[in-house]
C-alpha positions as a Markdown table, in Angstrom:
| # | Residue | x | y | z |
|---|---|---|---|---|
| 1 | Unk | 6.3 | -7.8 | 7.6 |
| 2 | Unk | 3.4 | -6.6 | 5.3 |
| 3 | Unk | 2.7 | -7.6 | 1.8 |
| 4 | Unk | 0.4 | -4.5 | 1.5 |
| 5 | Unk | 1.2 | -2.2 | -1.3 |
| 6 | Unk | 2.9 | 0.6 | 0.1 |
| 7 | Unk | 4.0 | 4.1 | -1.6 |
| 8 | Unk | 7.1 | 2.5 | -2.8 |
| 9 | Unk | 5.2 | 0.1 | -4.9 |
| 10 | Unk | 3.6 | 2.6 | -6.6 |
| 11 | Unk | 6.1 | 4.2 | -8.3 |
| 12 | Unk | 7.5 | 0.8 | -9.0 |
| 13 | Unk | 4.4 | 0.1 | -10.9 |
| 14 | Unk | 4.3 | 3.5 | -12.5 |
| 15 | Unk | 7.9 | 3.6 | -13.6 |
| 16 | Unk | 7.8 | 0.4 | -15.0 |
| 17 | Unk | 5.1 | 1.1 | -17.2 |
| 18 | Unk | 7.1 | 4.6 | -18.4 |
| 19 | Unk | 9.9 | 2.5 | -19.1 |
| 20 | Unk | 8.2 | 0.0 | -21.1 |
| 21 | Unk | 7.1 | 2.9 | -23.0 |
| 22 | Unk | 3.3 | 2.3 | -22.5 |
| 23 | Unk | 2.4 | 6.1 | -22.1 |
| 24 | Unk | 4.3 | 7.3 | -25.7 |
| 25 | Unk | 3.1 | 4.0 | -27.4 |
| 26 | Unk | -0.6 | 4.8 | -26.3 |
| 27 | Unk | -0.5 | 8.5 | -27.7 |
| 28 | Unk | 0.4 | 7.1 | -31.0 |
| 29 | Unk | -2.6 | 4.2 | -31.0 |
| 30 | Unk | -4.6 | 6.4 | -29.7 |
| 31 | Unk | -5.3 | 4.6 | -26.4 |
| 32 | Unk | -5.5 | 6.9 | -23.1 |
| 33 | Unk | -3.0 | 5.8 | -20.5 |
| 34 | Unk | -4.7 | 7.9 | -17.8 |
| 35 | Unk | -6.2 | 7.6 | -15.3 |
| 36 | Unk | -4.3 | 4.1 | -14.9 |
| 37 | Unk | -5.6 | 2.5 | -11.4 |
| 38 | Unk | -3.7 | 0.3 | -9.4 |
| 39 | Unk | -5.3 | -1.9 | -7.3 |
| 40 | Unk | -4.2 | -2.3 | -4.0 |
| 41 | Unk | -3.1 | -5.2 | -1.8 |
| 42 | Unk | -4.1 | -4.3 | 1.0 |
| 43 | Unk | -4.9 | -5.9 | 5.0 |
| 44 | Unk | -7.3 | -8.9 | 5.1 |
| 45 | Unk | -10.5 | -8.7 | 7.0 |
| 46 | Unk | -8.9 | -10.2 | 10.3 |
| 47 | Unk | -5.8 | -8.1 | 10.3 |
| 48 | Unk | -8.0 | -4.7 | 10.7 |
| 49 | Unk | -8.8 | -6.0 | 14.4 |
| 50 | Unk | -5.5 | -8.3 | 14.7 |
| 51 | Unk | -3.4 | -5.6 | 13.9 |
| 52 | Unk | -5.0 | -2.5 | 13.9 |
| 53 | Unk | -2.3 | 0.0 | 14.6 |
| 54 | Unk | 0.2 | -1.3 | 12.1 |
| 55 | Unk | -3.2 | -0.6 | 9.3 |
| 56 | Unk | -3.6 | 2.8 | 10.9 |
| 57 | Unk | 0.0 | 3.0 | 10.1 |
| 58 | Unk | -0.2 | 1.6 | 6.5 |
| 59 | Unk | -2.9 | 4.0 | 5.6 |
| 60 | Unk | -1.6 | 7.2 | 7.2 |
| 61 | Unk | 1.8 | 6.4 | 4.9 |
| 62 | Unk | -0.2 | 6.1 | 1.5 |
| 63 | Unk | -2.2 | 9.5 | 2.4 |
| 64 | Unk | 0.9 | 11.1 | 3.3 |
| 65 | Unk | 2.6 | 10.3 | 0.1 |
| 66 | Unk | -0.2 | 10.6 | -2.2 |
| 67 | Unk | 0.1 | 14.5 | -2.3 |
| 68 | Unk | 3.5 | 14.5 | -3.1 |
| 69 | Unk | 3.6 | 11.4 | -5.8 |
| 70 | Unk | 0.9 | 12.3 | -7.8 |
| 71 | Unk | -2.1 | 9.6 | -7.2 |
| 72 | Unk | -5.3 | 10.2 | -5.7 |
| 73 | Unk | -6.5 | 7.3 | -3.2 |
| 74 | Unk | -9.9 | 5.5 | -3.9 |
| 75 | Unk | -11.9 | 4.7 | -0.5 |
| 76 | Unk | -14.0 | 1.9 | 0.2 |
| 77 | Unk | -15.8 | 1.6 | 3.8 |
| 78 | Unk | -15.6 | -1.7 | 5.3 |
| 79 | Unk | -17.3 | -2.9 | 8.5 |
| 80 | Unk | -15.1 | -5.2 | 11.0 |
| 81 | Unk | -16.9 | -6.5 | 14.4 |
| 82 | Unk | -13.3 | -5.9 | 16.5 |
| 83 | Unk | -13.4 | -2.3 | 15.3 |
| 84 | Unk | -15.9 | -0.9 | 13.7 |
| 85 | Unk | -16.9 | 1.1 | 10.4 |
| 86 | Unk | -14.0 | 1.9 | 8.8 |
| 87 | Unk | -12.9 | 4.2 | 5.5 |
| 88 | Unk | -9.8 | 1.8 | 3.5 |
| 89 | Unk | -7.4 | 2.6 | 0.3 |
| 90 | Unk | -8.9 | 0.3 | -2.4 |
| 91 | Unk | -7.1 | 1.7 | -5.6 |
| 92 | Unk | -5.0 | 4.8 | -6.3 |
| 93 | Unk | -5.8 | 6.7 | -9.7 |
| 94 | Unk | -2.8 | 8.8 | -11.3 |
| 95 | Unk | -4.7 | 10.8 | -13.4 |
| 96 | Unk | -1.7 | 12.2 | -16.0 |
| 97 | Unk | 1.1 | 11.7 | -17.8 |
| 98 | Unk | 2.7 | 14.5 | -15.3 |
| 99 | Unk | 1.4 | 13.2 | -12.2 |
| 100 | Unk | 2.9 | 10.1 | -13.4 |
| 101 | Unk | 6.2 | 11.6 | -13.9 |
């Protein structure tokens, strides 16, 4: 089992802070909710080459969802020595109050 944030999570995160009432509260202080980014917990150096399908997995799953549940994925590249350059999820970005929604 993973403690990697997974699609799940993210609405979590995002309906928690609707519910708290942080995006009506910021129109009326005048503070911009969006973008909000959410930072990612995501596989430790050694698990890219220790457990390399089950990140290939975990990646795939956050693309797949992100076109549907509103958040664009921020990339970073990394470099392991087990397998190479590769590009990983490093934050989403929901840019709106609707793609939060």
């Amino acid at each position: 089992m993973t403690t990697w944030t997974t699609p799940q999570d993210i609405k979590g995160i995002v309906r928690k802070a609707w519910d708290r009432g942080d995006v009506l509260s910021s129109r009326l202080s005048g503070t911009p909710p969006f973008p909000k980014t959410i930072a990612l917990t995501r596989p430790e150096t050694r698990e890219f080459g220790d457990r390399f399908a089950e990140v290939q997995a975990w990646i795939s799953e956050l693309e797949r969802c992100s076109a549907n549940d509103g958040y664009e994925i921020e990339w970073e590249e990394i470099n392991n020595r087990q397998v190479g350059k590769n590009r990983v999820p490093r934050r989403v970005l929901i840019h709106s109050p609707e793609d939060a929604a």
